[in-house]
N, C-alpha and C positions, 0 to 999 in steps of 0.2 A: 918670415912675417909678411901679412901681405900691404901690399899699397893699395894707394888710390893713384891709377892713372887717370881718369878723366870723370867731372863732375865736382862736389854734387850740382847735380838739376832739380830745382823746386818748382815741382808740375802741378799736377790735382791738387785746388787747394777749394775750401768750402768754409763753412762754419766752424768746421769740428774736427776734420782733418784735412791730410794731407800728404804728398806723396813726394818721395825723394829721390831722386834717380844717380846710378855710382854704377861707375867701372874698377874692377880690381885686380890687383895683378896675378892671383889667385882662389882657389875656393877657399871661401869663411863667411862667416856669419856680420854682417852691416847693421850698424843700432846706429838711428838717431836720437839724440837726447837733446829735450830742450830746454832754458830755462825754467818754464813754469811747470815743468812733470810733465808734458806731455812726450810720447815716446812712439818709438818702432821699431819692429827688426825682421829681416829676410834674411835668408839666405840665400847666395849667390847661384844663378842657373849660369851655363857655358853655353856659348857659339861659339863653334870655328876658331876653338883654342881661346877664346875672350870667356872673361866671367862680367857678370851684370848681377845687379840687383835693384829692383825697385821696392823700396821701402815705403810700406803704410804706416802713417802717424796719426794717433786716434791719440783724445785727449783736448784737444784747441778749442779753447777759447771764441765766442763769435765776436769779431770789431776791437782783438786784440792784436798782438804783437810779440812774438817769442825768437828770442835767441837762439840760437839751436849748431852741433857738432854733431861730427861724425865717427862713429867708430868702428872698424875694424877686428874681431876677435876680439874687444875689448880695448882695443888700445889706439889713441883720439888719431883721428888723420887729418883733421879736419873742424877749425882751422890748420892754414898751413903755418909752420913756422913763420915768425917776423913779419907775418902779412901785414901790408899797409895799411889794407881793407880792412873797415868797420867790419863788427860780427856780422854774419849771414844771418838771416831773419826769418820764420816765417806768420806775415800779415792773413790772419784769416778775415773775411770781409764780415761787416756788420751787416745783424738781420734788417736794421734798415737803414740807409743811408746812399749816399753818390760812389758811384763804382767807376776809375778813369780805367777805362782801354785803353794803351797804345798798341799802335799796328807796323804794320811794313815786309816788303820783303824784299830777294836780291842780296844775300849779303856774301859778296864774295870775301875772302879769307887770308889773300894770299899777305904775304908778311913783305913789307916792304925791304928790298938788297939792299938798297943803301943809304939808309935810312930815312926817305922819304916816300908817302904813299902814290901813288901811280894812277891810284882813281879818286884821291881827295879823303880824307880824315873821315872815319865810320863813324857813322848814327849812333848804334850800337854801345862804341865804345864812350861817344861824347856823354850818353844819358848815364852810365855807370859813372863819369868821373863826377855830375852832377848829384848823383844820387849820393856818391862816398864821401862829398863834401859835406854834404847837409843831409846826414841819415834822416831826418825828423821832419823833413821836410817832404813836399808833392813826391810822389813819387806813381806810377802806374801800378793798377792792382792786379791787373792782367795784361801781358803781353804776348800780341798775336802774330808769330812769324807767318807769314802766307806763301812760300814756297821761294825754293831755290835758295836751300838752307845750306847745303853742300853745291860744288859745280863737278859734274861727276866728267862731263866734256870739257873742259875749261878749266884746266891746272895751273897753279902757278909755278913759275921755274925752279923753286924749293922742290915741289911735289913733283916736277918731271926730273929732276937730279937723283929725286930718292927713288922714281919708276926704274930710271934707268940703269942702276944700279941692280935692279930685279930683272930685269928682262928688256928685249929688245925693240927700240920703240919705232922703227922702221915696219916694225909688222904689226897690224888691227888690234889691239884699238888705238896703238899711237899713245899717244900723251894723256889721253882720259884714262878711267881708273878702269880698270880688267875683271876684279873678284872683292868678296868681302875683306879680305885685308887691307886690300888698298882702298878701299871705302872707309875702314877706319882711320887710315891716315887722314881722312877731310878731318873727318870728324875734330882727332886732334886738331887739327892745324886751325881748325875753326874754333873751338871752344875750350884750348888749352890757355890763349890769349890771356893774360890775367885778366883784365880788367871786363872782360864778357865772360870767364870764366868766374869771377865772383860776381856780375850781374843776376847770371843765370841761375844761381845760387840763393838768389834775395828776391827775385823777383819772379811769379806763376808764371811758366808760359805755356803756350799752345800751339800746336805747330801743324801744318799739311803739306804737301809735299805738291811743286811744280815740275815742270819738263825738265830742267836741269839737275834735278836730283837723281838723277836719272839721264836723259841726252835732250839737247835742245827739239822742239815739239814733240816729245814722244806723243804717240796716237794722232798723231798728225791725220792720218785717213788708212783706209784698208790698204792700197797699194802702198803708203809710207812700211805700214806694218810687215806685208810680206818682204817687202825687199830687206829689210831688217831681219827677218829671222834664216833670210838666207844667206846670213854672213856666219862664220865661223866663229865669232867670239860675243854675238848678241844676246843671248840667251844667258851665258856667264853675267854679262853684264846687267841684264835685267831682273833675275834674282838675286844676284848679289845686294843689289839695290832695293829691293825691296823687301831682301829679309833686314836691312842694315836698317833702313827706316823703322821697319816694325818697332827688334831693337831700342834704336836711340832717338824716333822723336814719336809713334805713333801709340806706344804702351804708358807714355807718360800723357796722353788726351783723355783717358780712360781713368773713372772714378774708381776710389776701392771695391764699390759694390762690381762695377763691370768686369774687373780685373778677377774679380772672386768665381765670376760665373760664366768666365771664358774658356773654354774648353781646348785652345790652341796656348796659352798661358800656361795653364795647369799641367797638359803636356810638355811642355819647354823644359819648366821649371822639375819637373817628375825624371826625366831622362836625365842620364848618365851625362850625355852632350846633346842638344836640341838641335843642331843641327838640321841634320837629315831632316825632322817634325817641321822646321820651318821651310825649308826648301821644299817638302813635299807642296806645303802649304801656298808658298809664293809661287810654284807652279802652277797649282790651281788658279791663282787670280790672274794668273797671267795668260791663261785659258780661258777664264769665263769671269768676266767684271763684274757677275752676280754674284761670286764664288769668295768675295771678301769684302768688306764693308771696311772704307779707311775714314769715311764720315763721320760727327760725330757733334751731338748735343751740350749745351751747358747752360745753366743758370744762373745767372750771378746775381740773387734779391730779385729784382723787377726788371732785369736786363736778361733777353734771350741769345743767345749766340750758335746759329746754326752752321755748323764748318762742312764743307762740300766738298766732295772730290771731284774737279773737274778734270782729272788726267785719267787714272784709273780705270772710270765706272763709261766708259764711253763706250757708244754703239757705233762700229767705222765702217758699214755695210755702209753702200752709198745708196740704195731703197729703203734705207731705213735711216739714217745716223743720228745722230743724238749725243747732246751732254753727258745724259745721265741714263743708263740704263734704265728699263720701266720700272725696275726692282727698287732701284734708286730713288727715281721719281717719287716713288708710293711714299719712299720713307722722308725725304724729304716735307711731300706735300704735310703725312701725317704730323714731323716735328713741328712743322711753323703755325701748324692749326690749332696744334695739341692745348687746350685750355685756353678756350677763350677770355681774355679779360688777366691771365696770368702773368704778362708783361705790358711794359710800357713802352718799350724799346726792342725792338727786334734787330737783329745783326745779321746776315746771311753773309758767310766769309765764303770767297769761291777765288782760288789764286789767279783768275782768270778777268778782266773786265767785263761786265755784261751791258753798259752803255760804253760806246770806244765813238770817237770823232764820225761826224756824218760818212764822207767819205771812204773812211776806212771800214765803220759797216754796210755800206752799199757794197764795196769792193770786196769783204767777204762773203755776203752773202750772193753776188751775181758771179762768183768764183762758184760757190756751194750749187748750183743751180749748171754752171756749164760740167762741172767735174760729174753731175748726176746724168748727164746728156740731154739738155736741153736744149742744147745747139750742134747735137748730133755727136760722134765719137772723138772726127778729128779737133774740136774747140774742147772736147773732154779731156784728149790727151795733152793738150797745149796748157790746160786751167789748171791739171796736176802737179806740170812742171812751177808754174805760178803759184800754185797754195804751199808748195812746199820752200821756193826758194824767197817768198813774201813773207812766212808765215802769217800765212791766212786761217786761224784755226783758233780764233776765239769763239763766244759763245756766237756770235750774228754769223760765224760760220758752219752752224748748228740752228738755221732759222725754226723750227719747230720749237724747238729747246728755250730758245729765247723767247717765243711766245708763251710758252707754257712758264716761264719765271714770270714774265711778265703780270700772266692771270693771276698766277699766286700770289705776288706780291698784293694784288689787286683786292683779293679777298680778303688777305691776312688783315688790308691794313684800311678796312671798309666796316662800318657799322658801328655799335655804340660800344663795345668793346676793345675798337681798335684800339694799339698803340697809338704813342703821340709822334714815332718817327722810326720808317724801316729802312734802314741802311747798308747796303751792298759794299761790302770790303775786299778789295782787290787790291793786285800789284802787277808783278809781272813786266809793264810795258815802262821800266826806268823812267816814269817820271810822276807826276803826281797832277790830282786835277778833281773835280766835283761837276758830274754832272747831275740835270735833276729830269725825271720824265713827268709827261703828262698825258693822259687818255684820253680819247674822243669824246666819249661820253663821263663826263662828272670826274670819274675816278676815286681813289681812297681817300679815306677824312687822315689817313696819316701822310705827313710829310714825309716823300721819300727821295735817299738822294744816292748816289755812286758816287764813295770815297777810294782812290786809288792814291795806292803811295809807295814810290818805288824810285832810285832802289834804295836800301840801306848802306851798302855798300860797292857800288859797281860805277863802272863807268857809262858815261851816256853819250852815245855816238852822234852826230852829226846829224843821218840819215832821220833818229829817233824825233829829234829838236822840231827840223825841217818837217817831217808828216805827220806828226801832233800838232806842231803850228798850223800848219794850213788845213790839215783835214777838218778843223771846225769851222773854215774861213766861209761864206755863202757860195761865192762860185766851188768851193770845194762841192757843195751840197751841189750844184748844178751836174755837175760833171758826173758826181755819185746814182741821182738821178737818169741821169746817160746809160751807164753801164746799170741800174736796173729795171731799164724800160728791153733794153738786148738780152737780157738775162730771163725776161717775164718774170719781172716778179711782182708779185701786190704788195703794198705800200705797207712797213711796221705797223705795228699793230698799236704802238703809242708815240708821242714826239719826246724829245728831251732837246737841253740844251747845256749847254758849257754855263754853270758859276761860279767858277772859279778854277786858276791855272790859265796854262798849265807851267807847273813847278819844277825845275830840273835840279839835281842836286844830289846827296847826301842826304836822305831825312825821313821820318818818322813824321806821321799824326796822333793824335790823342784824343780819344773822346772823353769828354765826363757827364757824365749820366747821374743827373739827380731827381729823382720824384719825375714829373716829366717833361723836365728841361733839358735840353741837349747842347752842350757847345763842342767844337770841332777848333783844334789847334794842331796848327803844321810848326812843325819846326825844323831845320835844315843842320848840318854840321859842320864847323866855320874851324879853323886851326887858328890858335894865340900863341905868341908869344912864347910861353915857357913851353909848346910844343902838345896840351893835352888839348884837344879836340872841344868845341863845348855846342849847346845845341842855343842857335838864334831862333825865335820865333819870327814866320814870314806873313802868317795869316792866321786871324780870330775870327770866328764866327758864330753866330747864333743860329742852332738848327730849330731847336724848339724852346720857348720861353718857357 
């Protein structure tokens, strides 16, 4: 008979359907049924000895609410016995109405030894015990993990006990995960959790993938990349990684229409074992960043949400380098333009910051400018050892890149059509913070601001606290200035400032988007008493009335 090892995930959700995502312990056939008749069923495809199935649910109701199970060959898996947890749900969104996003990312996994947690009580799990307390109550209708979903370098001693038992960890990669099986173990060890494992269940999410899904800065620069692919066990590790993403977080961002007309899906699912089809396939992107598209659109009513691969799609020639591939760029430009007057709210999710403290983008961008030779070979050699051991390799270390976000935003959110508010949703750098820019000339009739919130679950170092704090500080701005007047470089192409942060902690923001009001709430994860985690709010704010 088969199981359910891991899931369900309640992904693609719309008006009218919606998509279910399951791991099983063999091939069979997955039906969702929900209370009100709506329904679905796949059949399970294989990788690398794993069976999957993502299940289409047509039938739903729009600005309703359905119960829903899982079944196996017929026979219910799902709920699980004696669950504590309220049913699993799934909310499709009303055609017109307030749509709350929550965001964040950073959610390391590891399970506390002895009985307490080692980087403070998960975000993650705090919003699940909230939401199972009072099903009927606020809840997020979309939740947006923004990378470093898994830690593929950064195991916990659970996960290096079960390595070790496999092979030898004295020899490359050490303690980080090796191949797709050991990739599945995050996965478990991440979203087996009960109480994330029935969130993830009740609640849309959508996911993209940052450097540690993968190894801390991947695509850092071209020399980062070479010297990488001359190791003996890098190439395992990078497809492995990214056929496991395709998999378990990047087939569940894809509508049922997309999924119908995907030609690398339809292969998977067609083949005996998929395999091979995907690794040909992650080969390719791993050759040419035009070669696969991990980016990806959504609407939700009058709310635009454009998701960006900032790891992936990058150009690391240093005569040329770039965010985003030109490929990318085009498609980008084309989603955020696409119908004018069609949203109210525009979201640009990029797991990366695109405003980061003065300081620190002076410091990357007069790093991007010595590692090009502009201070000649030997400060080239000296700025490489620097980008890689600072990581220096957000967008402002990507100056072209950041300007060309900057025009767009510019245009998107300029004329009588604009949105009433475009907001850039980032993580990445453990901790959290709003900043807002402003352009020389005029600028957009929309309010735009950079929401970062990070991490969900990780620890926040010292180093972190200290050059977030001061890099907004004015003499920081002096000093930043210093390093790029030596660097020649010309002055951004817009100004911003810090309003708000910066926030360290455990925690999650939340947007709600109504008609075109916007308010912005942080919440953080605090441990009580009987030991469940619960979410404080630290800051309210009003983006657009």
């Amino acid at each position: 008979m088969a199981g359910l090892r891991l899931g369900p995930l309640l992904r693609y959700t719309d008006g009218s359907s919606a998509t279910v995502w399951v791991e099983t312990s063999r091939p069979c056939t997955a039906e969702v049924r929900c209370a009100d008749g709506a329904a679905g069923t796949a059949r399970t495809f294989q990788v690398a000895g794993h069976h999957y199935a993502l299940v289409p649910v047509s039938g739903l109701t729009a600005g309703t609410s359905t119960a829903y199970e899982v079944f196996l060959d017929g026979t219910r898996v799902w709920p699980l016995p004696d669950s504590p947890f309220p049913p699993s749900v799934i909310r499709t969104l009303p055609k017109d109405g307030g749509v709350h996003v929550a965001f964040g990312s950073c959610r390391w996994a590891a399970p506390p030894a002895d009985g307490s947690d080692p980087v403070g009580p998960d975000a993650m799990d705090a919003l699940a015990a909230r939401i199972a307390a009072d099903p009927q109550g606020e809840r997020p209708d979309v939740l947006l993990l923004l990378g470093d979903q898994v830690y593929a370098d950064e195991t916990s001693d659970a996960t290096q006990r079960w390595l070790a038992a496999r092979r030898d960890l004295d020899e490359p990669p050490g303690s980080g995960v090796a191949n797709y099986e050991e990739y599945t173990h995050l996965y478990y060890e991440s979203w087996l959790d009960p109480g994330i494992r029935w969130l993830l269940s009740t609640v849309p999410t959508y996911m993209v993938f940052d450097d540690h899904d993968v190894i801390d800065d991947w695509n850092t620069s071209a020399a980062w990349l070479a010297d990488m692919r001359a190791t003996p066990w890098w190439r395992e590790r990078l497809l492995s990684g990214l056929m496991s993403y395709w998999v378990h977080q990047h087939l569940g961002n894809l509508s049922p229409g997309e999924l119908a007309a995907d030609p690398l899906y339809e292969a998977v699912r067609e083949a005996p074992d998929g395999t091979d089809v995907l690794r040909t396939f992650a080969a390719r992107a791993d050759a040419d960043p035009a070669a696969a598209r991990w980016s990806y659109r959504r609407d939700f009513g009058r709310v635009r949400l454009v998701m960006v691969d900032s790891r992936a799609a990058r150009v690391l020639e240093e005569g040329s380098r770039a965010m985003l591939h030109p490929k990318e760029a085009a498609w980008l430009r084309e989603q955020v333009l696409d119908a004018p007057g069609a949203y109210d709210h525009l979201l640009v999710g990029t797991s990366l910051p695109w405003l980061l403290p003065h300081l620190v983008h002076d410091a990357e961008e007069w790093n991007a400018a010595l590692c090009r030779g502009e201070r000649g070979p030997r400060w080239a050699r000296l700025a490489e050892k620097v980008r890689r051991g600072a990581d220096l390799e957000h967008w402002s270390a990507f100056p072209s890149s950041f300007a060309d976000l900057a025009a767009l935003i510019a245009e998107a959110g300029s004329g009588p059509d604009a949105p009433a508010t475009v907001c850039v949703l980032s993580g990445d750098v453990h901790h959290a913070y709003v900043a807002e820019p402003s352009w020389p000339r005029g600028g957009p009739d929309a309010r735009v601001v950079q929401l970062v919130c990070s991490p969900v679950h990780n620890s926040v170092p010292l180093s972190i606290r200290l050059a977030f704090r001061v890099g907004w500080h004015a003499v920081a701005r002096v000093l930043g200035r210093c390093l790029a007047r030596h660097g020649r470089l010309p002055r951004p192409p817009i100004r911003w400032r810090k309003t708000g942060g910066p926030w360290f902690g455990n925690q999650l923001m939340t947007l709600t988007l109504r008609g075109r009001s916007a308010r912005l709430r942080l919440e953080q994860a605090r441990a009580v008493r009987d030991g469940r985690p619960v979410l404080r709010a630290v800051e309210e704010t009003e983006l657009a009335p």
